[in-house]
C-alpha positions in Angstrom: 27.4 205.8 127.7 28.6 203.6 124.9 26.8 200.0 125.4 29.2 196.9 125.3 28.3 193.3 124.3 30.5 189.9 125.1 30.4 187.2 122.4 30.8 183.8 123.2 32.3 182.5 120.3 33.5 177.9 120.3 36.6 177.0 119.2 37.1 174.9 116.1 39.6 171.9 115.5 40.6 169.7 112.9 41.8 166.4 113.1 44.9 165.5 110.9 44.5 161.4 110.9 46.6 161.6 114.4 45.4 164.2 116.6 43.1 167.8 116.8 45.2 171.0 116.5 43.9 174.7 116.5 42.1 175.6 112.8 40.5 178.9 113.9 37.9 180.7 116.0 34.6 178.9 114.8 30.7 179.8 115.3 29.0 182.0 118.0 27.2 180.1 120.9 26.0 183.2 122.5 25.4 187.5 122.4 25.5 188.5 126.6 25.4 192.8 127.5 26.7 191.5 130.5 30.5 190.5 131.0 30.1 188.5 134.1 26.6 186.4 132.6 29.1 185.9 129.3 32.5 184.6 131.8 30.4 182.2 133.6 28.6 180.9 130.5 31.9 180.2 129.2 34.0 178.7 132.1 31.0 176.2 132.6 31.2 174.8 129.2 34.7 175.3 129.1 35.3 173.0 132.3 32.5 170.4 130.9 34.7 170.0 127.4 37.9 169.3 129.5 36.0 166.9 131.7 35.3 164.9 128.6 38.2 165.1 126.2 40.6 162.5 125.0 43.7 164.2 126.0 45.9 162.3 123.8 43.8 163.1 120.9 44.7 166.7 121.2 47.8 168.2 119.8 49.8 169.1 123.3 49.2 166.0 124.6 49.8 163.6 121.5 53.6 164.8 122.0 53.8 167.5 119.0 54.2 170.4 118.1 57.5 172.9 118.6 59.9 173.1 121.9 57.5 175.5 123.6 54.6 172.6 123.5 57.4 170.4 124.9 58.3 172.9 127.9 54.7 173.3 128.7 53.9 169.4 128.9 57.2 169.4 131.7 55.4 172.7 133.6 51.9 170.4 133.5 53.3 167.4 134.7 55.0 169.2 137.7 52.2 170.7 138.1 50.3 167.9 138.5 52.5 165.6 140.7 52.6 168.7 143.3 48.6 168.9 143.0 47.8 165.3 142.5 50.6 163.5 143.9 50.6 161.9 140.3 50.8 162.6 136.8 48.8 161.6 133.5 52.0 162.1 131.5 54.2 159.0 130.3 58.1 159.7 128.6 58.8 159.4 125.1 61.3 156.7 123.9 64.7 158.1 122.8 62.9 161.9 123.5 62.7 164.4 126.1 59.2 164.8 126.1 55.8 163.6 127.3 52.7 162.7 126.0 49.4 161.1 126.8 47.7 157.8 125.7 45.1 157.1 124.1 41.8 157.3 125.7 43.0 159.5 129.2 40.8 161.6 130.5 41.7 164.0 133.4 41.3 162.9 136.8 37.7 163.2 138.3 39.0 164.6 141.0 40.4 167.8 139.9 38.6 171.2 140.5 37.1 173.0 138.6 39.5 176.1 139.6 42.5 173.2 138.5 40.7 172.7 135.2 41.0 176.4 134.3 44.8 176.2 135.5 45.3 173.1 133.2 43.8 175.5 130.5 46.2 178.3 131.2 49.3 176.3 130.8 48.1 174.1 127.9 46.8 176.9 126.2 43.8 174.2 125.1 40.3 176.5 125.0 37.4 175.3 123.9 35.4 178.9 124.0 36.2 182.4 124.3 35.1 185.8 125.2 34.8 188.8 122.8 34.2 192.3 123.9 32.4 195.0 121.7 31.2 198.5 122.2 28.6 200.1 120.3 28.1 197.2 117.8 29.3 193.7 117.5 31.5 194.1 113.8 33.2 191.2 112.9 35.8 190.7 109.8 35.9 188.8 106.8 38.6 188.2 103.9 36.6 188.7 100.7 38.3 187.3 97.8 37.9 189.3 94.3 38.2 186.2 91.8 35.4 184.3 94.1 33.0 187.1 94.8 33.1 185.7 98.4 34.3 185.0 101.6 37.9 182.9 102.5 36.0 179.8 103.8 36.5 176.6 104.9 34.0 174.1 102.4 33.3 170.8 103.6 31.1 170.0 101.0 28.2 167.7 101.8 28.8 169.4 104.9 28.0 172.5 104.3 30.6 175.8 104.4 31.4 178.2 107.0 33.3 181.7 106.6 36.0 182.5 108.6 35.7 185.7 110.2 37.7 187.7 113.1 37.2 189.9 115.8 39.0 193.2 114.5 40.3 194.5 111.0 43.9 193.7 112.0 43.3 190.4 113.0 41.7 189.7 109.6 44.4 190.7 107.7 46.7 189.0 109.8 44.9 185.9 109.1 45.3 187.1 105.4 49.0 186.7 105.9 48.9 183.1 107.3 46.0 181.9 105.0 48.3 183.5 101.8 48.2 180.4 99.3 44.6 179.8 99.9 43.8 183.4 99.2 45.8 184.1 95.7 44.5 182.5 92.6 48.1 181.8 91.0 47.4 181.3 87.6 45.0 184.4 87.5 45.7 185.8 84.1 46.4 189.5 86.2 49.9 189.1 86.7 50.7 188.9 83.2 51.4 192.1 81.6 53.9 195.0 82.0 54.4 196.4 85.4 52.8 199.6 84.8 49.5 197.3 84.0 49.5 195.8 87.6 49.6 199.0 89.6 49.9 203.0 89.4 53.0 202.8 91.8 55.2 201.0 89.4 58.4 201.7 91.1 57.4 201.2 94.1 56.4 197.8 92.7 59.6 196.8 91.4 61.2 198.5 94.8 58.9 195.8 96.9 59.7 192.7 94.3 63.5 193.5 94.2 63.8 193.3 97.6 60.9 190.3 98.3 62.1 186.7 98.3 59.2 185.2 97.4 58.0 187.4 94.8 59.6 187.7 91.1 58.6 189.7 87.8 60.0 187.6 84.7 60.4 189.9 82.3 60.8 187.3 79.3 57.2 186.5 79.9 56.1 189.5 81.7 54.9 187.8 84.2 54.5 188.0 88.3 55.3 184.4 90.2 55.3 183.5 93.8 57.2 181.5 95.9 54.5 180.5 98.5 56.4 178.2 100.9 58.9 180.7 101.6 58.0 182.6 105.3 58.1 185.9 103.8 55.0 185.3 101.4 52.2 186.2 103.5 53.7 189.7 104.2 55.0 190.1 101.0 51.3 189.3 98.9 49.7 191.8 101.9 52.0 194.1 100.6 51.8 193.6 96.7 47.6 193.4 97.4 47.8 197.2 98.6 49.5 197.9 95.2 47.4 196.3 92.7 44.9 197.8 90.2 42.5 194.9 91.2 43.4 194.0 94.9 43.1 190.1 95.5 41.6 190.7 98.8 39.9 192.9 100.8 39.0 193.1 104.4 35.6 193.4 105.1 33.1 193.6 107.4 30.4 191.0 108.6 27.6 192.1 111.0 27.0 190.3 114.2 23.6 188.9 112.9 25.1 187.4 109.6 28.2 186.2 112.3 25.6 184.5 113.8 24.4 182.4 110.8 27.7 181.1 109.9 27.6 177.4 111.1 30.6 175.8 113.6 30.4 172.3 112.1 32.2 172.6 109.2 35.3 174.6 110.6 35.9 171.0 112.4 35.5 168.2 109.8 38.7 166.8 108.1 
């Protein structure tokens, strides 16, 4: 029988000068070979952090983020005056929206079973649960011009690698981390096509139909257009054809996982 293990791993924020959003999953708190041991661990610490947050210094409640932020801030405050009888929510000027002060905590009263409900509908967590069987593997992005790991460096701080729970997720990461992970002034994408990969046609195929992706050939030379959406896909895509990848996804044991500090995933 295949043994499993459930990884308790603490959320990491950032704080952008107005409130904390989501940066990524940050350090592991704890290894459990029990699921139940590793839930309870984690809805205890999980209700203590809502107990003691700033609501309005989080991203839902400060008022931002897209239109599905906005429709979950209505669902809470419903939610709340049907529980509570009262809300923590005040209306935006000239907006359809909500948002919480300043220095609001949530009501002492609440449960802890309405805490956890609050977490479902915000979509706030402050820990989650991994599940492994055999081995606890986790994934890196390993970047070939650094000889290292896609990391978040805080300097004085220290630096902490960011690493996922599966091979897909990685590389999905890969795709929305794209303009940290290319070098773009690398001297490799100057040169003929046939110089950049042994597929050369279906290089050109892929940058003839890419939008953010362009061979000049006056200067033989392969440029990016980073901002546009399609880039994260589209370097994922080139990276498989290249000679010298840019990236690779690889793996990170659970006792190196276990070194890499939280702190400076949250610093600013």
């Amino acid at each position: 029988m295949a043994r499993k293990l459930w990884v308790v791993r603490e959320i990491a924020y950032q704080y952008n000068d107005n409130y904390y959003y989501l940066n990524s999953p940050g350090g592991i708190h704890d290894v459990y070979d029990d699921e139940a041991d590793a839930l309870i661990a984690m809805w205890e610490m999980e209700v203590e952090r809502f107990r003691k947050m700033h609501l309005g210094d989080y991203e839902f409640f400060h008022g931002a983020g897209d239109d599905h932020h906005q429709t979950m801030r209505k669902r809470l405050d419903s939610y709340l005056k049907e529980a509570l009888g009262e809300t923590i929510f005040e209306e935006i000027t000239g907006r359809d929206d909500l948002f919480v002060p300043k220095r609001i905590y949530l009501p002492k009263w609440l449960t802890d079973d309405q805490i956890l409900e609050i977490r479902e509908l915000t979509g706030i967590k402050f820990f989650d649960v991994y599940e492994f069987e055999d081995e606890a593997v986790f994934y890196g992005i390993w970047l070939r011009q650094d000889s290292d790991f896609l990391k978040e460096d805080m300097g004085k701080y220290g630096s902490s690698i960011y690493f996922f729970s599966s091979y897909d997720v990685a590389l999905n990461e890969a795709k929305k981390r794209a303009r940290w992970v290319i070098d773009f002034l690398h001297p490799r994408w100057r040169g003929e096509i046939g110089t950049l990969t042994n597929q050369p046609s279906v290089l050109k195929t892929l940058i003839e139909m890419s939008e953010s992706l362009i061979y000049d050939e006056k200067k033989k030379m392969l440029q990016f257009f980073w901002r546009h959406p399609s880039f994260g896909d589209d370097l994922v895509a080139l990276n498989s054809l290249l000679i010298e990848p840019i990236f690779e996804i690889r793996p990170i044991s659970l006792e190196d996982a276990q070194q890499i500090p939280h702190l400076p995933f949250t610093l600013q």
